[in-house]
N, C-alpha and C positions, 0 to 999 in steps of 0.2 A: 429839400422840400420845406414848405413852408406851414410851419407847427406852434400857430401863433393862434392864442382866443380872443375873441369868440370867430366861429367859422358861421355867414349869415349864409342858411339853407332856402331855398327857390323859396320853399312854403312862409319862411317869414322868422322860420326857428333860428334860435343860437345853439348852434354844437361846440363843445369844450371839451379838452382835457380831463381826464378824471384828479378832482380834486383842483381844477380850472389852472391848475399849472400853466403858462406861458413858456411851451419849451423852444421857441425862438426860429430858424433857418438853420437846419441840421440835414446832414444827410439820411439817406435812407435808412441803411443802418444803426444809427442813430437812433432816427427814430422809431424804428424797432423794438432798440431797448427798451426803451418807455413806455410804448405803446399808445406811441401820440393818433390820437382819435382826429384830431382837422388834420395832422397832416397824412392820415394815412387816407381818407375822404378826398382831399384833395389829390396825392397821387392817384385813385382809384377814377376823378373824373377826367385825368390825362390819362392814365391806359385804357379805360373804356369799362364797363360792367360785360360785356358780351367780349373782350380777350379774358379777361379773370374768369368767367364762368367758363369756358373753352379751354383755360391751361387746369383749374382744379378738375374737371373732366378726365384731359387727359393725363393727371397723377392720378386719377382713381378711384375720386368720390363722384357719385352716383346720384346723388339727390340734385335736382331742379331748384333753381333759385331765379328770384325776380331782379331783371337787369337794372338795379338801381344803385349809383353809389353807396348805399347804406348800409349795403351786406357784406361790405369790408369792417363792418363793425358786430356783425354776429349776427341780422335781423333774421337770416333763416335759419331752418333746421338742417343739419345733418346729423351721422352716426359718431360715433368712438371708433369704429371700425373703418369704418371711412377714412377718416383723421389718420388714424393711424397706417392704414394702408398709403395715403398719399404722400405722409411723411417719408414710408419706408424708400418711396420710389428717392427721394434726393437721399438718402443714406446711402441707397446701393448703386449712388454715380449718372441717377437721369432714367433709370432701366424701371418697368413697374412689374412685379408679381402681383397679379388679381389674387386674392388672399382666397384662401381653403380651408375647412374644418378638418377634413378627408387626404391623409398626403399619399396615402398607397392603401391600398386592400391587398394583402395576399392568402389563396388559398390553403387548404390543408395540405395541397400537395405540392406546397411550395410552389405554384404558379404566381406570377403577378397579375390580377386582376385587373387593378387600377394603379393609375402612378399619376399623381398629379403634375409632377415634372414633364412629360411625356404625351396626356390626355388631352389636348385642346387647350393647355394653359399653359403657353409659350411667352414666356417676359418680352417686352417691347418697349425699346428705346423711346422717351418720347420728349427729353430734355438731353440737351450735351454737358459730359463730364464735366465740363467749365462751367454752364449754369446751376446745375447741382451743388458743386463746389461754394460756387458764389454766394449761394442759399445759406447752405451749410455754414461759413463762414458769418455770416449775419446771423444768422439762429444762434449760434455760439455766444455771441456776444449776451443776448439773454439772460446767460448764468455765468458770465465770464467780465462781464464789463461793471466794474465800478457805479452803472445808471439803473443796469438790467433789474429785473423786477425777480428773477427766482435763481437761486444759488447750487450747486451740489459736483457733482463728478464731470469729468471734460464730456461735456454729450453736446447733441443742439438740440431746440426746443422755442416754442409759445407758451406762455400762460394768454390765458385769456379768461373775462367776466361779463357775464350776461349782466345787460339792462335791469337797474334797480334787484341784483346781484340774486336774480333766478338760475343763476349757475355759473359754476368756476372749472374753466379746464388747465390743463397743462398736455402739450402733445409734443413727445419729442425724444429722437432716437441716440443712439449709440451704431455704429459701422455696421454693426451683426444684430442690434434688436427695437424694432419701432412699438413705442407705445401711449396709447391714449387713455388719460386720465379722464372721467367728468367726475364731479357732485354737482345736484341740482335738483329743479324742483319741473315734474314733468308738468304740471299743472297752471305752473309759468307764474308762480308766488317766489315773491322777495324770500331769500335765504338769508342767511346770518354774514353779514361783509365780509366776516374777519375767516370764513369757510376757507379756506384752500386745496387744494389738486395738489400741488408742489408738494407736501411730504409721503402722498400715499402714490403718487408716479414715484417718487426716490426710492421710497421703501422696496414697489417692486421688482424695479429695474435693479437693485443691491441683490436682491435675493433672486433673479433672471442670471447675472450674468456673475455670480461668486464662484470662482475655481475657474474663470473663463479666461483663456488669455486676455488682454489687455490687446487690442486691435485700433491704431492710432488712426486719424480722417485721413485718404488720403492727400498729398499734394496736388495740388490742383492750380492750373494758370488761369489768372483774371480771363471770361470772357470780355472781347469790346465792347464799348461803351460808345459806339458809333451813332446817335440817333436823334433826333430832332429835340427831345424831352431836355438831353443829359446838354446841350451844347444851348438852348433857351435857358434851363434854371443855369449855367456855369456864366452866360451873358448876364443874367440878375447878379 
């Protein structure tokens, strides 16, 4: 994808790289790491604003967003709970648990009342083990790659930073636990740059999963790469 500045927007604006980096014709992954802002715009106006808002749907965030390339870059709102619910779905293979406060009720007389396993919240497949995987695989790179922007235990994940740095997240799981970091300012006022999500997601994910087995990503086979997009940018 092509991750070169400035990116000239319909309205007449320049969109750049944070810190106007020129990270050059890299692949997706790639650009990933970085968190190249033109090329991750420009991928969003080849897949479309209305499939992105249709696939984060179906992993499991909830909130409405306006179909415009720009919200590959933060411009709506969502939750932490969200975030970390839609993460959980590519950790657990493509499969999504709608999240619960409540996992069972049981009575005094040892009855089950409620069971959240059981009750109208049945998991459903809604990406294949292979897309999952392939996700996973790129989100790794994140904390794993030499370019990546945040460092710490083999997990996958995003950092991400609001516009004029009104808030800083990091979302991103382990096999067995999804989690979303924010700080920020609800008011939507410039934070301090140098804010980060990355040590207070590490902190709690160390102290989440301490005495836990160790549960490695599975193996998982490239999905194809069969499709109009991948066989245009490989002829460029």
């Amino acid at each position: 994808i092509d991750c070169t500045n400035p990116l000239k927007l319909s309205n007449g604006d320049d969109l750049w790289n944070f810190g106007r980096i020129n990270y050059g014709i890299r692949s997706i992954q790639r650009a990933t790491a970085v968190s190249s802002n033109t090329g991750y715009f420009r991928l969003m106006e080849k897949v479309t604003p209305a499939a992105t808002i249709d696939m984060a749907h179906r992993l499991g965030v909830t909130a409405d967003f306006n179909p415009y390339p720009i919200i590959t870059l933060g411009t709506d709102n969502t939750t932490p709970l969200d975030m970390a619910s839609a993460y959980a779905t590519f950790a657990s293979g493509g499969v999504r648990h709608d999240p619960v406060a409540i996992t069972k009720i049981i009575g005094k007389d040892g009855t089950v009342v409620y069971d959240a396993a059981t009750d109208g919240n049945e998991p459903t497949r809604v990406i294949s083990e292979e897309v999952a995987g392939a996700v996973t695989k790129t989100l790794r790179t994140v904390f794993e790659s030499s370019e990546g922007t945040a460092y710490g235990q083999p997990v996958a994940g995003k950092t991400g930073t609001g516009q004029q740095f009104t808030d800083h997240w990091l979302v991103g799981y382990a096999p067995q636990l999804s989690c979303a970091a924010w700080i920020g300012d609800r008011n939507y006022e410039s934070t301090d740059e140098d804010l980060k999500a990355n040590d207070l997601w590490q902190d709690f994910m160390s102290r989440a999963l301490e005495g836990t087995e160790v549960v490695p990503f599975p193996e998982t086979k490239d999905p194809e790469y069969k499709n109009a997009f991948n066989t245009e940018q490989k002829e460029k």
